[in-house]
N, CA, C and O atoms as CSV, one atom per row, in Angstrom:
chain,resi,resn,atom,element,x,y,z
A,1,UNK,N,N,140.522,16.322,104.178
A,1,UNK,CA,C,141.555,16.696,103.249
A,1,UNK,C,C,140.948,17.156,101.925
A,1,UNK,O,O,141.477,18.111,101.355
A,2,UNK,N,N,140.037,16.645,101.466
A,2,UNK,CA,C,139.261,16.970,99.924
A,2,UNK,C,C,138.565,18.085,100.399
A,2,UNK,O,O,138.156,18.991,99.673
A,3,UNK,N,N,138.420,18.025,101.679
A,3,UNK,CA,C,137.333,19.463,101.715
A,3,UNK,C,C,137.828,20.609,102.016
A,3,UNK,O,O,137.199,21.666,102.071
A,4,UNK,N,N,139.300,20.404,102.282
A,4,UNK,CA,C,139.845,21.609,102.217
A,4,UNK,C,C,140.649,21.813,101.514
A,4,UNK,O,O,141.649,22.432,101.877
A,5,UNK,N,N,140.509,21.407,100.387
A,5,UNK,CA,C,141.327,21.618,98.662
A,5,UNK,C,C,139.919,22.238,97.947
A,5,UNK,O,O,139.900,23.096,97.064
A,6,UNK,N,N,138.715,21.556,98.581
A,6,UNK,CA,C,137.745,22.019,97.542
A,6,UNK,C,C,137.129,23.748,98.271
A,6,UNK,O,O,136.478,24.577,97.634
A,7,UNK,N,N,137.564,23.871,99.652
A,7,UNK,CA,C,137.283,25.524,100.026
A,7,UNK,C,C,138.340,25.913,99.766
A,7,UNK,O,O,138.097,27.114,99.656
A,8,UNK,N,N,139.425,25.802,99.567
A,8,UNK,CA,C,140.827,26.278,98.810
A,8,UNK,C,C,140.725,26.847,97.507
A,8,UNK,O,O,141.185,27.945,97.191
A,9,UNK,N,N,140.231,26.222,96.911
A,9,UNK,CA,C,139.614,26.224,95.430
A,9,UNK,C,C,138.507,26.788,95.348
A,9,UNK,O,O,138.966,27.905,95.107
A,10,UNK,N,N,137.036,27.000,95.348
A,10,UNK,CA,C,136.244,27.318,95.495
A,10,UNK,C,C,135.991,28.802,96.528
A,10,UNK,O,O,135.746,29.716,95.740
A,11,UNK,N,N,135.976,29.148,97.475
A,11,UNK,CA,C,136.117,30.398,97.867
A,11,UNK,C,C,136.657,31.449,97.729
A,11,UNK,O,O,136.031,32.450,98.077
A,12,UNK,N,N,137.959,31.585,97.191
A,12,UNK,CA,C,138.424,32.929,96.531
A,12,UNK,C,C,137.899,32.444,95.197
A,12,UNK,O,O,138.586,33.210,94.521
A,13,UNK,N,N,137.170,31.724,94.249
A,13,UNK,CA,C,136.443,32.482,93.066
A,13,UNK,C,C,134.865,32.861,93.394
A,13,UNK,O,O,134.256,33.658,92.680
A,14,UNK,N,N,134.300,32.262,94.459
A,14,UNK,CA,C,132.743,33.178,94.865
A,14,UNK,C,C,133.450,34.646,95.414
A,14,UNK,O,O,133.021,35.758,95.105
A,15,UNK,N,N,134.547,34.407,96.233
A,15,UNK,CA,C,134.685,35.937,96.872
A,15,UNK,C,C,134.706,36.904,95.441
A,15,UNK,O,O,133.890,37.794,95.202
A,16,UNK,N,N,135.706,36.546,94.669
A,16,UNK,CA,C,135.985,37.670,93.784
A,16,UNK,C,C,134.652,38.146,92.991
A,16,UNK,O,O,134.308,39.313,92.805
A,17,UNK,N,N,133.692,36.456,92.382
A,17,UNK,CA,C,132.826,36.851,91.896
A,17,UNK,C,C,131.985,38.265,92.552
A,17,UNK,O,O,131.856,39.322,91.935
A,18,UNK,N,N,131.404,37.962,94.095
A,18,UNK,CA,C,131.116,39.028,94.488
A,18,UNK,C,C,131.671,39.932,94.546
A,18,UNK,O,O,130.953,40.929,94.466
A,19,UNK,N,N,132.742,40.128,94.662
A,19,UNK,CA,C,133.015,41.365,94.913
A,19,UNK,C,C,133.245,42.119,93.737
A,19,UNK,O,O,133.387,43.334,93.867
A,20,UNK,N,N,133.306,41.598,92.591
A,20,UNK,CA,C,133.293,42.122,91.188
A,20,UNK,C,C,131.576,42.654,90.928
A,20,UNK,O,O,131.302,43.796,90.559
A,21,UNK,N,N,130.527,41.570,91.205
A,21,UNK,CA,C,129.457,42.240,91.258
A,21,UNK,C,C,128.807,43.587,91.980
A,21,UNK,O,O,127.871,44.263,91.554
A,22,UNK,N,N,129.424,43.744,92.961
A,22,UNK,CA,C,129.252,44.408,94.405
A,22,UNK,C,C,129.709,45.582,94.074
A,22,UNK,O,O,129.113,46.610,94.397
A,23,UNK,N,N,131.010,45.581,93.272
A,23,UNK,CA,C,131.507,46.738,92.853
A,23,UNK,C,C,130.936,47.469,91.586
A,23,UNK,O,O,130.686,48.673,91.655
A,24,UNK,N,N,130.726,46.761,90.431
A,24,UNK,CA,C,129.899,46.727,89.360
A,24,UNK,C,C,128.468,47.412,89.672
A,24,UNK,O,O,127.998,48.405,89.116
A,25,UNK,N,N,128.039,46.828,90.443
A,25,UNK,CA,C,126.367,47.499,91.083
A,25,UNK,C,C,126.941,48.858,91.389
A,25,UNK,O,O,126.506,49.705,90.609
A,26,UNK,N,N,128.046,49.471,92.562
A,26,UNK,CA,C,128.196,50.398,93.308
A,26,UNK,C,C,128.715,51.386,92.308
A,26,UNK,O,O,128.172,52.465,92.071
A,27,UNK,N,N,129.668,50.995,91.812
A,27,UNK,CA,C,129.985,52.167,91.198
A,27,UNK,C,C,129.655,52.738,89.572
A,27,UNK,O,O,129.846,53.855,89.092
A,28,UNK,N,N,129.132,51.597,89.006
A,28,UNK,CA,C,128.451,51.912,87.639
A,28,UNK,C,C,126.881,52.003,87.526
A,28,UNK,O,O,126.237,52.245,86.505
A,29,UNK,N,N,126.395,51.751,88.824
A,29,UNK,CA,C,124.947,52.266,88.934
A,29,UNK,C,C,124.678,53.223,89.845
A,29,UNK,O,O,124.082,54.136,89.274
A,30,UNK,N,N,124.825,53.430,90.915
A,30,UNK,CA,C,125.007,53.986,92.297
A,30,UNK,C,C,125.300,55.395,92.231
A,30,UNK,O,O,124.492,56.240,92.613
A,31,UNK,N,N,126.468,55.680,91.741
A,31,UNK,CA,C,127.572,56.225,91.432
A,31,UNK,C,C,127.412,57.293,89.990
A,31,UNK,O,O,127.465,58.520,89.907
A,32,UNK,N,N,127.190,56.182,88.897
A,32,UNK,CA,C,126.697,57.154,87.612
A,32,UNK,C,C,125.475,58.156,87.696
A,32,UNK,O,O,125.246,59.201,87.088
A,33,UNK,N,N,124.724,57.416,88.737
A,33,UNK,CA,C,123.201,58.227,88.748
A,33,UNK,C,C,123.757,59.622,89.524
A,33,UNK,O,O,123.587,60.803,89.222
A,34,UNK,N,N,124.346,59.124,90.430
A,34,UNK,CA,C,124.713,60.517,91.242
A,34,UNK,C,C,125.799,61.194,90.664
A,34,UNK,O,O,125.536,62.364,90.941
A,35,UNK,N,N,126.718,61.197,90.117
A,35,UNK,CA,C,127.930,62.150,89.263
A,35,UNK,C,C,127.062,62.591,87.925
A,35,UNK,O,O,127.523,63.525,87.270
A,36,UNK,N,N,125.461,61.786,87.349
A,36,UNK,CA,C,124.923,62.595,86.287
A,36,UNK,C,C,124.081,63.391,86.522
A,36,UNK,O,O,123.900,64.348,85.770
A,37,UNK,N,N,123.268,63.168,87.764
A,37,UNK,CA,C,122.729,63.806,88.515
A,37,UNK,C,C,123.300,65.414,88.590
A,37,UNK,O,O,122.773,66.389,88.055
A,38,UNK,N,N,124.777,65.384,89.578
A,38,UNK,CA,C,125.311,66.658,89.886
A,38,UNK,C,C,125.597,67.526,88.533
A,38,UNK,O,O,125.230,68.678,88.305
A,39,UNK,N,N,126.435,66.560,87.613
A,39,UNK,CA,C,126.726,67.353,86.486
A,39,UNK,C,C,125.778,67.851,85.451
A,39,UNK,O,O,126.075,68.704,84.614
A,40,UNK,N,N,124.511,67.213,85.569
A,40,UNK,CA,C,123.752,67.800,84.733
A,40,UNK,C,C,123.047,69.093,85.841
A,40,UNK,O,O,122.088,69.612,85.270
A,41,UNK,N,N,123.225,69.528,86.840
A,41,UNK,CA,C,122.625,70.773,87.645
A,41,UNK,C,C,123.536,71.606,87.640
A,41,UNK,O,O,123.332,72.820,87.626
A,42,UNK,N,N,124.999,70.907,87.654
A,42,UNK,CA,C,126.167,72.025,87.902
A,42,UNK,C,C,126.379,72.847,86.619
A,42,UNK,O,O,126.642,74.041,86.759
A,43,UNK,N,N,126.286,72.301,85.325
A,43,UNK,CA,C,126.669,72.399,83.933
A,43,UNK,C,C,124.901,72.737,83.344
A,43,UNK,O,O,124.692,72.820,82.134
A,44,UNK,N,N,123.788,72.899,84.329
A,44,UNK,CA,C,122.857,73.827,83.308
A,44,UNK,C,C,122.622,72.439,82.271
A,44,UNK,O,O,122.451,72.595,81.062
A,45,UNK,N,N,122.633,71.513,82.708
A,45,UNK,CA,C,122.076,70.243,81.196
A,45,UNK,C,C,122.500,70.131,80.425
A,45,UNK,O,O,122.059,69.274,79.660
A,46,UNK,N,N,123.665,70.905,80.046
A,46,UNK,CA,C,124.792,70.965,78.881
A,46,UNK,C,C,126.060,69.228,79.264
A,46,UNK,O,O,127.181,69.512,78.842
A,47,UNK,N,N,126.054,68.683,79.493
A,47,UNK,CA,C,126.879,67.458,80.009
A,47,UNK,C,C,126.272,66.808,81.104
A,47,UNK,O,O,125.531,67.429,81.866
A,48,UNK,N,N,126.568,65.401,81.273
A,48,UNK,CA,C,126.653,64.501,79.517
A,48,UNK,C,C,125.431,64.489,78.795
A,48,UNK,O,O,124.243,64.417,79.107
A,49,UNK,N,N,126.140,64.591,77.625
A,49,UNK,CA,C,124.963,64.755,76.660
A,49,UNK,C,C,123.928,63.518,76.453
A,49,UNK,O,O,123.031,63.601,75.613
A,50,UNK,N,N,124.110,62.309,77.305
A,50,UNK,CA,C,123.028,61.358,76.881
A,50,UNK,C,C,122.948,60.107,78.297
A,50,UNK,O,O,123.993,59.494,78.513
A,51,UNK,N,N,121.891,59.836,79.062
A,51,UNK,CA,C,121.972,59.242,80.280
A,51,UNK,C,C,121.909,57.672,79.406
A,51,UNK,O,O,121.034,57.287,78.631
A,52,UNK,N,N,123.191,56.947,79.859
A,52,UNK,CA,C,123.357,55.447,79.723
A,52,UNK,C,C,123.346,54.906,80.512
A,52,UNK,O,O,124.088,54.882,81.494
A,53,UNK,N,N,121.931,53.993,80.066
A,53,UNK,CA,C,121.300,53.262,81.263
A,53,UNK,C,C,121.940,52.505,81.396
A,53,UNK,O,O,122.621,52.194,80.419
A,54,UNK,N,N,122.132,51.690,82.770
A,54,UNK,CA,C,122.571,50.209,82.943
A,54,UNK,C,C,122.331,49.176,82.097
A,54,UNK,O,O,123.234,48.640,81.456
A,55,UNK,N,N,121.414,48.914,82.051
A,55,UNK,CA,C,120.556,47.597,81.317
A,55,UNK,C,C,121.558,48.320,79.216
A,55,UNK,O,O,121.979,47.519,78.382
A,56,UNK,N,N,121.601,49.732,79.065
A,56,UNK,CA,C,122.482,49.749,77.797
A,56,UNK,C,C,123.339,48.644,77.426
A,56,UNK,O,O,123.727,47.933,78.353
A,57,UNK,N,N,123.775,48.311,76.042
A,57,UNK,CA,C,124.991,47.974,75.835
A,57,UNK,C,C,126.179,48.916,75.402
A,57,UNK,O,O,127.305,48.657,74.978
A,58,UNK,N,N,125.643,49.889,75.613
A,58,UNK,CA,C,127.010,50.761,75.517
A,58,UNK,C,C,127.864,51.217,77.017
A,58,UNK,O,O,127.419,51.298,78.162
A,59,UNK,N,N,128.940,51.411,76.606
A,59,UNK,CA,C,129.392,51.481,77.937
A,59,UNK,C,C,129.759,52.579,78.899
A,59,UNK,O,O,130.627,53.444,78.779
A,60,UNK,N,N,129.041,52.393,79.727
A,60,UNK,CA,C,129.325,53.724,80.437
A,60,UNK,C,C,130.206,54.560,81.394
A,60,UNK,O,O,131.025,53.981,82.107
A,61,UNK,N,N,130.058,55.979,81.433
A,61,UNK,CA,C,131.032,56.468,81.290
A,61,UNK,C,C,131.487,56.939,82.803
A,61,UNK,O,O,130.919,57.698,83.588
A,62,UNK,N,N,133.087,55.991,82.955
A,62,UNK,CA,C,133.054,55.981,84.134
A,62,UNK,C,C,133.981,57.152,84.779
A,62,UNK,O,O,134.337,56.990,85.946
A,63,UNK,N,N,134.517,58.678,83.873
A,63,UNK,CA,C,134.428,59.830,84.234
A,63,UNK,C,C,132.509,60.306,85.405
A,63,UNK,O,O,132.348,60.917,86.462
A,64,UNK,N,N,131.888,59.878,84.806
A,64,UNK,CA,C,130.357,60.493,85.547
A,64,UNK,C,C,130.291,59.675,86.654
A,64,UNK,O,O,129.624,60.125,87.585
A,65,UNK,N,N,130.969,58.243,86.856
A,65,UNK,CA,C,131.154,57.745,88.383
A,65,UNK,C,C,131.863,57.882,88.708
A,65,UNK,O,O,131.945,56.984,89.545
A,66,UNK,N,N,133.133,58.703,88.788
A,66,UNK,CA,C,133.965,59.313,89.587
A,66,UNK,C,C,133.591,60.726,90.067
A,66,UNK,O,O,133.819,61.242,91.160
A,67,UNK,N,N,132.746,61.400,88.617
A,67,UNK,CA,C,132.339,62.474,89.796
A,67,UNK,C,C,131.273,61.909,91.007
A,67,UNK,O,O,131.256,62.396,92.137
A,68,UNK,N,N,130.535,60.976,90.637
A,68,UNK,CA,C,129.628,60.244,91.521
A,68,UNK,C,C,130.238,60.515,93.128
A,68,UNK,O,O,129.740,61.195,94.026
A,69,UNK,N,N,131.672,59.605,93.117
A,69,UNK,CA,C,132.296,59.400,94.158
A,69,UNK,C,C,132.282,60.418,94.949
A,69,UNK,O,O,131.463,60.573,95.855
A,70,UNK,N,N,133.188,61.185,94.663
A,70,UNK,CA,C,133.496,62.379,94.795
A,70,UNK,C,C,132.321,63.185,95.259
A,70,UNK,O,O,132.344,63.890,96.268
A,71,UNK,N,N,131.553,63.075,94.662
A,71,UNK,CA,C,130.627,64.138,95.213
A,71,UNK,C,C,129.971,63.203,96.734
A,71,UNK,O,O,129.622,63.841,97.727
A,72,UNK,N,N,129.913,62.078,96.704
A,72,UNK,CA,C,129.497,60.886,97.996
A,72,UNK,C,C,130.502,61.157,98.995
A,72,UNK,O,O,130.273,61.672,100.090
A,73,UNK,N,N,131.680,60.767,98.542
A,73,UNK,CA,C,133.148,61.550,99.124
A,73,UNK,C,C,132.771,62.642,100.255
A,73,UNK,O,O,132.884,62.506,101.473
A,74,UNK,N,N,132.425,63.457,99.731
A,74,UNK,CA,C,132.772,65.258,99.921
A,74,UNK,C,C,131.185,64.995,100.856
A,74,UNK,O,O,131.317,65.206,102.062
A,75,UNK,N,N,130.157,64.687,100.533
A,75,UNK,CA,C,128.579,64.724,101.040
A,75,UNK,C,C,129.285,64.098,102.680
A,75,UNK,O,O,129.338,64.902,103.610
A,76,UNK,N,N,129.463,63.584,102.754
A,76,UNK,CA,C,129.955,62.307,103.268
A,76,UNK,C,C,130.782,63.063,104.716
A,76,UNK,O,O,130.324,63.111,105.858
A,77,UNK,N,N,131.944,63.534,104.293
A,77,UNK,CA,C,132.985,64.735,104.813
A,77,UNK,C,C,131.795,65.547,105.611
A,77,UNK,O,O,131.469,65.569,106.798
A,78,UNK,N,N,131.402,66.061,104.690
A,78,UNK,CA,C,130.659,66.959,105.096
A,78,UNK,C,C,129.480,67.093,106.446
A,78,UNK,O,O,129.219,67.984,107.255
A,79,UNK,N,N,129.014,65.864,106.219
A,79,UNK,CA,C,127.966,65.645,107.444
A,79,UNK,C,C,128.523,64.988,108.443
A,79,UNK,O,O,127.825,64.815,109.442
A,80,UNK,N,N,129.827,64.491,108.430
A,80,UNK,CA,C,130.927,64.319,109.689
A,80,UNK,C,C,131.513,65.757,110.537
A,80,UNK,O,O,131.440,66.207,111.681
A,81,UNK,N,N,131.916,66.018,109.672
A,81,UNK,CA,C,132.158,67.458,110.019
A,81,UNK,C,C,131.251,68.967,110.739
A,81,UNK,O,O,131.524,69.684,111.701
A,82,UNK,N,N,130.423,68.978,110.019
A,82,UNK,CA,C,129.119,70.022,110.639
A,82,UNK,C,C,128.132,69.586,111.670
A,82,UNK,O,O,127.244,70.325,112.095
A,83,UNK,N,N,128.336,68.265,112.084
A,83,UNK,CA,C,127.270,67.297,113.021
A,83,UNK,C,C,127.707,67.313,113.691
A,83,UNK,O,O,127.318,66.720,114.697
C-alpha cells in the first residue's frame, strides 16, 4: 500500500522531469544547430546575426529551432519518399 502511493507520487515527476530534459536537449540544441546551420547558407550569413550557445545565458532563439524542425521534418519526408 505505501509503495504504491510512493510510485503514484514519484513517477509522473521523474517522467516529466525527463521528458522536459529530453525535450530541452532536442529541440534547443539539436534543432538550433540545424535551423542556424540552414539559415545561415540559405540567407548568405546575413541571419541570425549571432550563434547562442547552449551553455549561454541568454536565451535562445526558438524561431532558429523551428526552422531546425522543419528542415528535419522535410529531410526526413524526403528520404521516405525517393527510397
Amino acid at each position: 500500500m505505501v509503495f504504491e502511493v510512493v510510485i503514484e507520487a514519484v513517477l509522473p515527476a521523474v517522467g516529466r522531469i525527463l521528458i522536459y530534459v529530453f525535450l530541452d536537449i532536442i529541440f534547443h540544441l539539436v534543432l538550433y544547430l540545424v535551423g542556424y546551420s540552414f539559415l545561415k547558407v540559405v540567407t548568405l550569413g546575413k541571419h541570425p546575426k549571432e550563434f547562442i550557445s547552449p551553455r549561454s545565458s541568454k536565451k535562445s532563439d526558438n524561431k532558429v529551432s523551428l526552422v531546425g524542425l522543419v528542415v528535419c521534418v522535410v529531410s526526413i519526408l524526403a528520404i521516405f519518399y525517393f527510397v
